[in-house]
C-alpha positions in Angstrom: 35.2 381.1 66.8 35.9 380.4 62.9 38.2 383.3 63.0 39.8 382.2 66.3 41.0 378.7 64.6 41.8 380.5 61.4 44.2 382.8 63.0 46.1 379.4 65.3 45.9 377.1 62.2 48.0 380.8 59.9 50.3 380.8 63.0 51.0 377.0 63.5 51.1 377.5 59.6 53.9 380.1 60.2 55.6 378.5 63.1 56.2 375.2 61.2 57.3 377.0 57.9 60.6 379.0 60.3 60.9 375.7 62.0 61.8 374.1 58.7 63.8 377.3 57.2 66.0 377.4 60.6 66.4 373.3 60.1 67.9 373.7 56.3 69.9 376.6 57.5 71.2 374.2 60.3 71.8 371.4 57.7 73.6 373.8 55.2 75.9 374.9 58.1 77.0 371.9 59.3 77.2 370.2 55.6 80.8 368.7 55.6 81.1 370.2 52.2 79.8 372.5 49.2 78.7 369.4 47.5 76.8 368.0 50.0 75.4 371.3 50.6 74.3 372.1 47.4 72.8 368.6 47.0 70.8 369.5 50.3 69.7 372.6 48.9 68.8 370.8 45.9 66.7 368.6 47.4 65.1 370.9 49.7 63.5 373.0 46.6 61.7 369.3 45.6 59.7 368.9 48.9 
């Protein structure tokens, strides 16, 4: 059972970590300029 909640706790683990990439990507995109993007970026790489 330890290795059952292991492996859901490494995928939830997973599944939030792309949920967040796709989210910056999303921001970047739409960012209404390369400032604003970069200071996104920038502030991503603090959290």
């Amino acid at each position: 059972m330890t290795t059952l909640r292991s492996v859901l706790a490494r995928h939830r683990s997973h599944r939030d970590q792309h949920r967040n990439e796709r989210a910056l990507g999303h921001a970047l995109a739409s960012a209404p300029t390369v400032e604003s993007a970069h200071e996104i970026a920038v502030l991503a790489t603090r959290r």
